[in-house]
PyMOL Python script that loads the backbone (N, CA, C, O; Angstrom):
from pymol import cmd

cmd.read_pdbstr("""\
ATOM      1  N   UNK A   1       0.846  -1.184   0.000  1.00  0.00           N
ATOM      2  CA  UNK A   1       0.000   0.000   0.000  1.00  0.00           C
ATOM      3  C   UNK A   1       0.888   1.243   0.000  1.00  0.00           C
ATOM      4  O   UNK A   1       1.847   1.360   0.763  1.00  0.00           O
ATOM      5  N   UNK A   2       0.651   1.837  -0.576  1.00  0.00           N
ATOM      6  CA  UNK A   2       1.337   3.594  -1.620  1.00  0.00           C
ATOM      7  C   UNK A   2       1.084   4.247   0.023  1.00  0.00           C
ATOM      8  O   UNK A   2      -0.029   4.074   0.520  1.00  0.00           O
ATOM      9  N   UNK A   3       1.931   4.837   0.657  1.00  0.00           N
ATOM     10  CA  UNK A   3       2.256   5.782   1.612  1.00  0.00           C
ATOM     11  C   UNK A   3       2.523   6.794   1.510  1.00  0.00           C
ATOM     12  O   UNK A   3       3.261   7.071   0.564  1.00  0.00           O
ATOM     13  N   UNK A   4       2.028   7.983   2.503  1.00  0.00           N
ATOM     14  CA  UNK A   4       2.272   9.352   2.194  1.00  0.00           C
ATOM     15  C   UNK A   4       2.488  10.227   3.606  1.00  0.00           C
ATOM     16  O   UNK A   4       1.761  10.172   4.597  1.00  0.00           O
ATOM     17  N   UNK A   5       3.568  10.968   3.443  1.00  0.00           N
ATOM     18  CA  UNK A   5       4.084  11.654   4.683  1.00  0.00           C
ATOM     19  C   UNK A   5       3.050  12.782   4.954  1.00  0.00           C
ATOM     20  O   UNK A   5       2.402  13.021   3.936  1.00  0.00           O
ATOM     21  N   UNK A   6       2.728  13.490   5.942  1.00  0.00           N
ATOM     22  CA  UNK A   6       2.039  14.277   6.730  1.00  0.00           C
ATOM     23  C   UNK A   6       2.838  15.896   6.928  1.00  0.00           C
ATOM     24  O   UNK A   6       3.760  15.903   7.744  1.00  0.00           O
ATOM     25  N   UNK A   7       2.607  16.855   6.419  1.00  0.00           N
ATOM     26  CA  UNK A   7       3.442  18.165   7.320  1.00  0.00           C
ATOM     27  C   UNK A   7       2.255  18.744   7.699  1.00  0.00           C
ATOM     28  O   UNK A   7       1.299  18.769   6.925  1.00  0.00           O
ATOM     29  N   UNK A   8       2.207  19.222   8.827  1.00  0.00           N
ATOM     30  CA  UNK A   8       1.202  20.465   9.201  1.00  0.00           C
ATOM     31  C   UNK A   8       2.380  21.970   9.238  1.00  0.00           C
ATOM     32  O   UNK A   8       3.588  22.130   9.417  1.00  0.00           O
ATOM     33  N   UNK A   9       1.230  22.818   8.967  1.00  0.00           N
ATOM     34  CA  UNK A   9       2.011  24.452   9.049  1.00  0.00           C
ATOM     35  C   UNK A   9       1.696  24.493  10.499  1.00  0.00           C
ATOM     36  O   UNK A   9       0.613  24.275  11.041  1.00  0.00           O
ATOM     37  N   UNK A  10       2.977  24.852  11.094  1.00  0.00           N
ATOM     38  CA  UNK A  10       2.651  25.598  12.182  1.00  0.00           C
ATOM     39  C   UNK A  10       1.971  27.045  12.519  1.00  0.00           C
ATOM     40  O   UNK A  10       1.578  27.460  13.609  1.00  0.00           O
ATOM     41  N   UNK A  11       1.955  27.693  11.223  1.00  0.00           N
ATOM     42  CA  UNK A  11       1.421  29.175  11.742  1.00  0.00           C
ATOM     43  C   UNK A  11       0.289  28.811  10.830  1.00  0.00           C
ATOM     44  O   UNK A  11       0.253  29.725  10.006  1.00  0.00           O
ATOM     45  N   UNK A  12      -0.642  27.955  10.558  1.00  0.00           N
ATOM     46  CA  UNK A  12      -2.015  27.743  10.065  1.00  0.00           C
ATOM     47  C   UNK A  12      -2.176  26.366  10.028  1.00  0.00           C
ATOM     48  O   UNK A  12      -2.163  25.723   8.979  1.00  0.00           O
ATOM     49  N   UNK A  13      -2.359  25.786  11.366  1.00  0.00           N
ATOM     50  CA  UNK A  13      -2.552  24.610  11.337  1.00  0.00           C
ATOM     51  C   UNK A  13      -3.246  23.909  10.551  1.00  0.00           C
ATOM     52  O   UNK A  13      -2.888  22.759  10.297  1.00  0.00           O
ATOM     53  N   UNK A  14      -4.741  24.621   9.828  1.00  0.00           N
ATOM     54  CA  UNK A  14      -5.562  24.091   9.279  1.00  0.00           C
ATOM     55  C   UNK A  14      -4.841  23.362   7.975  1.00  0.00           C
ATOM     56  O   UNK A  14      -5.312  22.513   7.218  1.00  0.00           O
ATOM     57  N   UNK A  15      -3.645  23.937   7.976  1.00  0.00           N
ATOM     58  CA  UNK A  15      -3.529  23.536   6.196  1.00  0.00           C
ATOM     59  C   UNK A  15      -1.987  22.616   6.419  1.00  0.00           C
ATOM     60  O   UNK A  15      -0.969  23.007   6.992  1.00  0.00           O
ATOM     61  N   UNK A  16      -2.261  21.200   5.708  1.00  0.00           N
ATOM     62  CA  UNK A  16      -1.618  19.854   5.590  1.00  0.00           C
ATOM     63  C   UNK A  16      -1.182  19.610   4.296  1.00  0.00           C
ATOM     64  O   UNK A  16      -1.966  19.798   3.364  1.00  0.00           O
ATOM     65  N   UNK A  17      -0.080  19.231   4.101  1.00  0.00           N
ATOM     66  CA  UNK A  17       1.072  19.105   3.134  1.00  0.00           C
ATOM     67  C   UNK A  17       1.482  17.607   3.455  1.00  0.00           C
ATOM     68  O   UNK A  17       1.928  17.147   4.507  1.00  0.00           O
ATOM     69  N   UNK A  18       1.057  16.636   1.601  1.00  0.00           N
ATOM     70  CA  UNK A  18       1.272  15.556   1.392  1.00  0.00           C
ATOM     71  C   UNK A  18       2.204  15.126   0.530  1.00  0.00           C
ATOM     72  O   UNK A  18       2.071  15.664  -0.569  1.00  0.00           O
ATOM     73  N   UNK A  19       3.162  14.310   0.601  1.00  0.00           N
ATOM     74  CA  UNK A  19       4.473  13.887   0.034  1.00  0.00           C
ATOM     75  C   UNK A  19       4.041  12.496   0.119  1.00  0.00           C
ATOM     76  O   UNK A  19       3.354  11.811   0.877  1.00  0.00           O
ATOM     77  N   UNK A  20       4.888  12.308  -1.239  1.00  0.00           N
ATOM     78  CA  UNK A  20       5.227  10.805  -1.177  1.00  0.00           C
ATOM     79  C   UNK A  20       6.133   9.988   0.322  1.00  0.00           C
ATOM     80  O   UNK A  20       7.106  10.727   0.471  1.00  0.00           O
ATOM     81  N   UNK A  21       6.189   9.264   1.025  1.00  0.00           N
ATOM     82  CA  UNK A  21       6.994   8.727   2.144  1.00  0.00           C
ATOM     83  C   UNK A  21       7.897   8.635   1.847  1.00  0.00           C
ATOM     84  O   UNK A  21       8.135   7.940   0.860  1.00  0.00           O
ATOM     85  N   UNK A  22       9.026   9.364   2.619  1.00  0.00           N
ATOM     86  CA  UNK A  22      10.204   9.693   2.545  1.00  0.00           C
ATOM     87  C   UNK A  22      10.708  10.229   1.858  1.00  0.00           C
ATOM     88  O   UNK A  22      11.928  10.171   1.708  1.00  0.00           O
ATOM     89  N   UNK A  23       9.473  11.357   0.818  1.00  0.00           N
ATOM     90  CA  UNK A  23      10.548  11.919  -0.360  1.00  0.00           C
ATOM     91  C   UNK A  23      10.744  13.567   0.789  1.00  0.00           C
ATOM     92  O   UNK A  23      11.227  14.538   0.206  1.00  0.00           O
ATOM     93  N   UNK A  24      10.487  13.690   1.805  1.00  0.00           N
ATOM     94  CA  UNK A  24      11.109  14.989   2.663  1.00  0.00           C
ATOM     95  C   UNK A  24       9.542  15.985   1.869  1.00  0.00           C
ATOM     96  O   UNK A  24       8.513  15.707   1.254  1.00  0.00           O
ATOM     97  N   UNK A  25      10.311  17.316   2.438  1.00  0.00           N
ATOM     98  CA  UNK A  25       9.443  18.363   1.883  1.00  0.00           C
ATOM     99  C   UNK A  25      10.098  19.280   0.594  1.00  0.00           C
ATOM    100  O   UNK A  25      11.197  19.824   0.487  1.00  0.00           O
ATOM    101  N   UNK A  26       8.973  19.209  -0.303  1.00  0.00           N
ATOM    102  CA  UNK A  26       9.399  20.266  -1.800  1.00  0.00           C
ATOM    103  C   UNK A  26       9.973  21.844  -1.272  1.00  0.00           C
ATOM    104  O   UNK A  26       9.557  22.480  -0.304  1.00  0.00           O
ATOM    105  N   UNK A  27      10.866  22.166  -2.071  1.00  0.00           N
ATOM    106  CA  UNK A  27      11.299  23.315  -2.263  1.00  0.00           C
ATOM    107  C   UNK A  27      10.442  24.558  -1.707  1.00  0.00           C
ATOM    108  O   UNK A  27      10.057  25.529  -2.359  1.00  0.00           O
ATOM    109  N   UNK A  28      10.250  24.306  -0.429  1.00  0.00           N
ATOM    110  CA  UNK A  28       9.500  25.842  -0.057  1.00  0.00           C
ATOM    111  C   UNK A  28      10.063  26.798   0.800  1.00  0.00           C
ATOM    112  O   UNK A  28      10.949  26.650   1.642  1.00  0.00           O
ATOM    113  N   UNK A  29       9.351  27.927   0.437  1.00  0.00           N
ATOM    114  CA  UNK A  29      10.279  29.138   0.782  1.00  0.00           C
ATOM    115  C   UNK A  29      10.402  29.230   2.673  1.00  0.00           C
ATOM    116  O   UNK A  29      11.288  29.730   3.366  1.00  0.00           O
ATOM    117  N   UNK A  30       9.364  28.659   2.994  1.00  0.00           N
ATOM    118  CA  UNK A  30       8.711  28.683   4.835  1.00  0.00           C
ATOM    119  C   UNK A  30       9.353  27.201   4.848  1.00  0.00           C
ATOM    120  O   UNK A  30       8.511  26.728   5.612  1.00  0.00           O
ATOM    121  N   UNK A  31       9.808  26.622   4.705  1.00  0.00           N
ATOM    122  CA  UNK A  31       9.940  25.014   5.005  1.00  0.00           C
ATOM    123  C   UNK A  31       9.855  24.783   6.451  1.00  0.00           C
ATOM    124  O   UNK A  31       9.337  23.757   6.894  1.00  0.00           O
ATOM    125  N   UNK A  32      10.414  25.831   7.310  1.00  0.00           N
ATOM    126  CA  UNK A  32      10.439  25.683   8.634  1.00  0.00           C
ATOM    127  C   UNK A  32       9.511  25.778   9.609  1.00  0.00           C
ATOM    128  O   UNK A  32       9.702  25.517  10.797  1.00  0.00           O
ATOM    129  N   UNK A  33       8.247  26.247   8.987  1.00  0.00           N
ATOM    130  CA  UNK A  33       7.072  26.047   9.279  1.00  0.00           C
ATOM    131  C   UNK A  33       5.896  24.823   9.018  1.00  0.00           C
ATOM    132  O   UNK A  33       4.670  24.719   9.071  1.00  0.00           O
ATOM    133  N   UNK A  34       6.790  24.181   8.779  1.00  0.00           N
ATOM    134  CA  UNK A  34       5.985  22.973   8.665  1.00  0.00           C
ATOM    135  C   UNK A  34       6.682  21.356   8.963  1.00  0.00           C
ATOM    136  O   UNK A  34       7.716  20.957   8.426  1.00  0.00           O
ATOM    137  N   UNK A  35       6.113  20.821   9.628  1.00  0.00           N
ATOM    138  CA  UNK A  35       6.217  19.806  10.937  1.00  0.00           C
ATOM    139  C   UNK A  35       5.553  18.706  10.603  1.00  0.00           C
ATOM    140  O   UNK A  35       4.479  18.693  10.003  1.00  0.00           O
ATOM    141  N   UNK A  36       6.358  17.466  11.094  1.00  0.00           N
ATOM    142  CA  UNK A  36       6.092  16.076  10.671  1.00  0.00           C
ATOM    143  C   UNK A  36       5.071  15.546  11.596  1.00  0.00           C
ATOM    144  O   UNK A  36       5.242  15.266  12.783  1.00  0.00           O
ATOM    145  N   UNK A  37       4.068  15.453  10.955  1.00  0.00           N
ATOM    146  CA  UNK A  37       2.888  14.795  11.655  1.00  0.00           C
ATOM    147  C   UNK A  37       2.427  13.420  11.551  1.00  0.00           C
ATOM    148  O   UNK A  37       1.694  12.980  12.437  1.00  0.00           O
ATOM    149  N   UNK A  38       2.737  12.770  10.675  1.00  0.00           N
ATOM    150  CA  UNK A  38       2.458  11.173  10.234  1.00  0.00           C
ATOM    151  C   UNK A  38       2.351  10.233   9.305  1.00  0.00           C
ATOM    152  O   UNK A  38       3.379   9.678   9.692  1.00  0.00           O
ATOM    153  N   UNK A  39       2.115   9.768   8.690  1.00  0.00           N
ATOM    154  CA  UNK A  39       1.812   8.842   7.892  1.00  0.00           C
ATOM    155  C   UNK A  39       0.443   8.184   7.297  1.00  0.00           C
ATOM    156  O   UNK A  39      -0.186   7.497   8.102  1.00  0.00           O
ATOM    157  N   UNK A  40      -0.053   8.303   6.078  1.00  0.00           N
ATOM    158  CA  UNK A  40      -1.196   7.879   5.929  1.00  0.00           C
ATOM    159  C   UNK A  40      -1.218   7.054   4.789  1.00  0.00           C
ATOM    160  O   UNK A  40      -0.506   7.340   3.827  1.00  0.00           O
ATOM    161  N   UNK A  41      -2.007   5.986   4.778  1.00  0.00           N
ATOM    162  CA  UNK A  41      -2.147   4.814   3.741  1.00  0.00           C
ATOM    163  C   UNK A  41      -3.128   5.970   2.255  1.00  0.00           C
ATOM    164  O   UNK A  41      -3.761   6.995   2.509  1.00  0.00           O
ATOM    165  N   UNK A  42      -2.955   5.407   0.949  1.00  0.00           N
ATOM    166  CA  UNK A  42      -3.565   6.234  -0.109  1.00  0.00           C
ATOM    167  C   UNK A  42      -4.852   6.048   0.218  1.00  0.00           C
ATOM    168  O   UNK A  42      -5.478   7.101   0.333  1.00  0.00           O
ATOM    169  N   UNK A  43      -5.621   4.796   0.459  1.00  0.00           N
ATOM    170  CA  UNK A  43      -7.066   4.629   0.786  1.00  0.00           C
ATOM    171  C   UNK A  43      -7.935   5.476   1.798  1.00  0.00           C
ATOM    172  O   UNK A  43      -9.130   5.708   1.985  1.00  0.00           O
ATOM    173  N   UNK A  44      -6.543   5.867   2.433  1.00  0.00           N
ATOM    174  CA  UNK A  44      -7.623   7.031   3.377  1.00  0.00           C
ATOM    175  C   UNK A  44      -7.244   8.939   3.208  1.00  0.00           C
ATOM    176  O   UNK A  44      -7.567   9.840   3.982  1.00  0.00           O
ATOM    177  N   UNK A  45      -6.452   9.020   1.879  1.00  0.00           N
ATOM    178  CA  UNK A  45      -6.848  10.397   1.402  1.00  0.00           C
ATOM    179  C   UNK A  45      -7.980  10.529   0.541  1.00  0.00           C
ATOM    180  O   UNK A  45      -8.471   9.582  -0.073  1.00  0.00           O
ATOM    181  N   UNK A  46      -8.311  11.471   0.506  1.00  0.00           N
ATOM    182  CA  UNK A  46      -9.650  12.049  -0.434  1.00  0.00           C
ATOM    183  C   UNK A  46      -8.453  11.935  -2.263  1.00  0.00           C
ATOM    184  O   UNK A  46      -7.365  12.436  -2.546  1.00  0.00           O
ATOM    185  N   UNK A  47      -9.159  11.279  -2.838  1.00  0.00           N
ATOM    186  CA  UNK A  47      -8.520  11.494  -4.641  1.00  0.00           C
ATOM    187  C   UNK A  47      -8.070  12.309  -5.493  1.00  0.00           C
ATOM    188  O   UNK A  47      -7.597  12.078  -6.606  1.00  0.00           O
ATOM    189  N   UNK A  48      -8.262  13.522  -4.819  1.00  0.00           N
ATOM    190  CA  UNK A  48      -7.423  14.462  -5.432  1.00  0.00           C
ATOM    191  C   UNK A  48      -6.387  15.627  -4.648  1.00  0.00           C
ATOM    192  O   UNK A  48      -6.128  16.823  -4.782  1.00  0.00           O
ATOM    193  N   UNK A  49      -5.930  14.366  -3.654  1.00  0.00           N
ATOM    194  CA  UNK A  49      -4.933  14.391  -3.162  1.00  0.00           C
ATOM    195  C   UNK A  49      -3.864  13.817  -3.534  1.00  0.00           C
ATOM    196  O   UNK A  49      -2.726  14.267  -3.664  1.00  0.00           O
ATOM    197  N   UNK A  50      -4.397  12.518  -3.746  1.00  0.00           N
ATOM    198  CA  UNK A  50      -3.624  11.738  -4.501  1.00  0.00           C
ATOM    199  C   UNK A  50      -3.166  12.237  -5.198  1.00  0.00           C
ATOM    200  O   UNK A  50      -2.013  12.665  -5.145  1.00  0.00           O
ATOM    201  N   UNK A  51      -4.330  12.389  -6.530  1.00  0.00           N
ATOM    202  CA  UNK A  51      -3.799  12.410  -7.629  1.00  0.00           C
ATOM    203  C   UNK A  51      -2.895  13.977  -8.270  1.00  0.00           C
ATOM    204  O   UNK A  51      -2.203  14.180  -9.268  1.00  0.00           O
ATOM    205  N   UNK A  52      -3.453  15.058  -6.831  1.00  0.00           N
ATOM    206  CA  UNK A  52      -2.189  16.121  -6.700  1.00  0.00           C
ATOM    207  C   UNK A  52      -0.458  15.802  -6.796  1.00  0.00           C
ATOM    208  O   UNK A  52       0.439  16.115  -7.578  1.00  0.00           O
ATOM    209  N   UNK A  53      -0.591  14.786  -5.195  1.00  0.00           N
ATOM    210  CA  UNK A  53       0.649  14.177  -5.265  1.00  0.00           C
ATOM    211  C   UNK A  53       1.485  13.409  -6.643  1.00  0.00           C
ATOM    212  O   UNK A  53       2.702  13.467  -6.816  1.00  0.00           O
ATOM    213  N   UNK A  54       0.977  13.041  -7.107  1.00  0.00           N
ATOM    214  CA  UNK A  54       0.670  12.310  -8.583  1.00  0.00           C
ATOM    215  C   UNK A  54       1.391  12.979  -9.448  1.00  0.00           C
ATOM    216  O   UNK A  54       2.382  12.492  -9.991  1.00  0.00           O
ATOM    217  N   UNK A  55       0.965  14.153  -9.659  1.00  0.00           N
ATOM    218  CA  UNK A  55       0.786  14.908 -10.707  1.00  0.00           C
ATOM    219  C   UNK A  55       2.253  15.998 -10.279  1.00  0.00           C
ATOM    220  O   UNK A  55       2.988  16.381 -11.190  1.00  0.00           O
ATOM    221  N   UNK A  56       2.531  16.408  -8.780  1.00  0.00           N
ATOM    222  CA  UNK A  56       3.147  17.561  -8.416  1.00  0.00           C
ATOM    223  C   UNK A  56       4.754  17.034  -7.822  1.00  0.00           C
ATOM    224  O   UNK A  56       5.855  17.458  -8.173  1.00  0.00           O
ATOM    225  N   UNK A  57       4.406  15.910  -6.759  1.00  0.00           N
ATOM    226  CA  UNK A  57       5.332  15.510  -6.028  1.00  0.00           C
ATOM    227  C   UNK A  57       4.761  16.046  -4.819  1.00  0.00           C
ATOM    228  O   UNK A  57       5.485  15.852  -3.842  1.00  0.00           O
ATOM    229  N   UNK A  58       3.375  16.838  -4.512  1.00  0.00           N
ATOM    230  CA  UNK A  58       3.105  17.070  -3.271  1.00  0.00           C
ATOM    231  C   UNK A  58       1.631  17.724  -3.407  1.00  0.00           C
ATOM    232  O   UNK A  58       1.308  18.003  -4.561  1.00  0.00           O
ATOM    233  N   UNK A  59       0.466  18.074  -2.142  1.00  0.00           N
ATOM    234  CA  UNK A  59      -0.479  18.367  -2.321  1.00  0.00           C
ATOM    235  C   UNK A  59      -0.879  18.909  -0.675  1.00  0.00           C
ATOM    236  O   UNK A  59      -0.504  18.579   0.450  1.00  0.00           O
ATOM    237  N   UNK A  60      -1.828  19.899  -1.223  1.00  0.00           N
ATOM    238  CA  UNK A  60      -2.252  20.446   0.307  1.00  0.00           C
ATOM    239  C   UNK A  60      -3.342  20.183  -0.009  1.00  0.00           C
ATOM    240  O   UNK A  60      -3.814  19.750  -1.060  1.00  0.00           O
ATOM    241  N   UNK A  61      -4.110  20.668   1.700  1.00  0.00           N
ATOM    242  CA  UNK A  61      -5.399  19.729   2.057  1.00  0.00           C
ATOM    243  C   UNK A  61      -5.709  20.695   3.231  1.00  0.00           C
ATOM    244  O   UNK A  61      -4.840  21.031   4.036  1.00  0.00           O
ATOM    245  N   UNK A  62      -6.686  21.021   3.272  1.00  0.00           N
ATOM    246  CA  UNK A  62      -7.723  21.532   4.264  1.00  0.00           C
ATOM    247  C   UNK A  62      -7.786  20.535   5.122  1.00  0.00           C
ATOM    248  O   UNK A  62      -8.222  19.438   4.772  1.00  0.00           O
ATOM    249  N   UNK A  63      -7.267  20.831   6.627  1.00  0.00           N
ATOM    250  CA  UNK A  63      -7.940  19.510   7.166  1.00  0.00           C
ATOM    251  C   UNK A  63      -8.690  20.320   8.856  1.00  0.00           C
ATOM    252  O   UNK A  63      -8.737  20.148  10.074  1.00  0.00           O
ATOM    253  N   UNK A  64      -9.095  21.134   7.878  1.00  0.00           N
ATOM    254  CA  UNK A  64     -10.092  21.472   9.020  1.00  0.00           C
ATOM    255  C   UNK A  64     -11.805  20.924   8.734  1.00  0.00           C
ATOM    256  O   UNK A  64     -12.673  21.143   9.579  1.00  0.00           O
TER     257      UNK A  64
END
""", "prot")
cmd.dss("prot")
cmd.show_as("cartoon", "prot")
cmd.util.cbc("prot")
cmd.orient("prot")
């Protein structure tokens, strides 16, 4: 099963940043604002998360 790393922003918690597992975090300018929160199997993101990740190498997500 396809795995995907977790970042939350610390200065807007609401908003979650998805990576492939273990590929780290993409090129961002704040990188330091955002914090390793976990691990999630593909079956339990919403699909166009996925298929963000897919498409980008990474995807954000409302997870409020």
């Amino acid at each position: 099963m396809e795995e995907y790393d977790l970042y939350i922003n610390v200065k807007k918690p609401g908003i979650g940043l998805y990576v492939r597992k273990g590929a780290g975090l993409p090129d961002l300018a704040d990188k330091d604002d955002w914090v390793f929160d976990g691990v999630a199997t593909r079956d339990l993101l919403p699909p166009d998360v996925v298929k963000g990740v897919d498409a980008n190498g990474h995807a954000f997500r409302d997870m409020d």
